[in-house]
N, C-alpha and C positions, 0 to 999 in steps of 0.2 A: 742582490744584483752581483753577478762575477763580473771579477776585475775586469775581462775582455769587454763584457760591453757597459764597462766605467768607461772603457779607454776610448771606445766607439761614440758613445756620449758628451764628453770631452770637445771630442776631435769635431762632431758635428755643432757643437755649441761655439766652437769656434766660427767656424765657418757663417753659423747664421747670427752670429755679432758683426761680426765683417758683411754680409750683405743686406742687412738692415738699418737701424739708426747712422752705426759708424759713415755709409759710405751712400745714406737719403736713399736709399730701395728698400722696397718690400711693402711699402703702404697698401694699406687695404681698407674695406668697411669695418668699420670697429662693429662690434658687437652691443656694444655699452656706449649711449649719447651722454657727447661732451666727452670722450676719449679719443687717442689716438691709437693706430693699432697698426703693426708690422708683422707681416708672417714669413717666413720661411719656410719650405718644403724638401725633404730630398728620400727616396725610399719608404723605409716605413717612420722616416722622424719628420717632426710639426714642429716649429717654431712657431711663439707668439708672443710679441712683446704689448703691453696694453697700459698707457699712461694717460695722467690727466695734467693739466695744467702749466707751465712753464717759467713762474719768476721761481715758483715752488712748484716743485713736483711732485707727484707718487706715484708708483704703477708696480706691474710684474710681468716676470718673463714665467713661462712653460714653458717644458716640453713635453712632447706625447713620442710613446716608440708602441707602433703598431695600437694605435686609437688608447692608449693607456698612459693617463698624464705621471712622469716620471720621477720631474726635476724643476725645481721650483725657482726662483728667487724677488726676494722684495725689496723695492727700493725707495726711498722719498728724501727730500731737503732740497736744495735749490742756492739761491742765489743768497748772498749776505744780509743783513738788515741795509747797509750802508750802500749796499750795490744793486738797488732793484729798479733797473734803468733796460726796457728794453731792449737796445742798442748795443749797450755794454753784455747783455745775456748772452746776443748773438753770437758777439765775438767769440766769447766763455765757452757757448754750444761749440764753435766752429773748433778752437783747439781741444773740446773734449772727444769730438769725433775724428781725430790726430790720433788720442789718446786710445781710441779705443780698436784705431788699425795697428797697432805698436804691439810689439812683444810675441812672443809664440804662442796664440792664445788655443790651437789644434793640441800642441804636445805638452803644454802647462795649465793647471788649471787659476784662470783669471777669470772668474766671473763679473769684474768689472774693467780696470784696465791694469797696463803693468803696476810691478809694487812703484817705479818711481820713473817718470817721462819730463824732457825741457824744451821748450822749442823756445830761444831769445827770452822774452822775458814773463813768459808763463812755466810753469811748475805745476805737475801732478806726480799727487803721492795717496798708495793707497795702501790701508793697513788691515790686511785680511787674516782671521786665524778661522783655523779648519781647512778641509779637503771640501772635494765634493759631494760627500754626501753629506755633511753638515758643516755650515759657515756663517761668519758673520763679519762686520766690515766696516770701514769708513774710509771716503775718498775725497780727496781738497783740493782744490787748486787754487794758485794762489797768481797774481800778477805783480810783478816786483816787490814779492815776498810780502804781499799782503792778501792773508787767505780772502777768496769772493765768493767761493763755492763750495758744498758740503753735501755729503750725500752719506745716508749710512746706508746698509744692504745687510738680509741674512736671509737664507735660503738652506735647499739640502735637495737630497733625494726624498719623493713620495713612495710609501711602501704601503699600501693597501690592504687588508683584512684577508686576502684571498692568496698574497704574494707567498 
């Protein structure tokens, strides 16, 4: 893949982080029962976010450019052992999706959220090594400095036999 359309790839993964989970749009019929599933559309790129579960979680995003899945990433972990309280999730969900409209995420590449976000007395921090086309990661937040939440991720570019 040339760098121009790394950079076009980027820019659009930005954008359909921001109008799916982050900001409650994009829901759709999931594909897969007992999932949930977010899409985004623009030209010839597809977003598709597809998770299960909620005190813990797992799922993955794609992307497709021109019906050709591209770009991959995979994510799961959840709530603490000590924190698996509904209620208290919600809250957790409501500043990760804070977390996840934060930062330049069009002209840097964040495939989850910035490296370090605070809003009073919540904390995200996340520790990503790679670019995008190969990554891996873990992301925590924590609520007056006691982690509650954990997610690892690692993802890259799909290159196909025919690319």
């Amino acid at each position: 893949m040339n760098e121009e359309l790394k950079i076009e790839l980027n820019r659009f993964m930005g954008r359909a982080a921001k109008a799916t989970y982050a900001s409650g749009g994009g829901k759709v019929e999931p594909w897969r029962k007992g999932f949930n599933e977010l899409e985004y559309r623009e030209g010839d790129w597809y977003y598709r976010d597809s998770y299960t579960g909620f005190l813990r979680s797992w799922g993955q995003e794609v992307i497709w450019y021109k019906d050709k899945p591209i770009w991959t990433c995979s994510y799961g972990g959840g709530m603490s052992a000590d924190r698996m309280d509904a209620a208290f999730a919600l809250e957790t969900f409501t500043f990760l999706k804070k977390v996840f409209m934060a930062g330049d995420k069009e002209n840097t590449f964040q495939p989850r959220g910035p490296k370090d976000f605070q809003e009073g007395e919540w904390k995200y921090h996340c520790e990503l090594k790679g670019d995008i086309t190969k990554f891996n990661g873990n992301e925590f937040i924590s609520q007056n400095d006691e982690t509650v939440f954990t997610h690892e991720f690692v993802g890259g570019l799909v290159i196909n036999q025919e690319d």
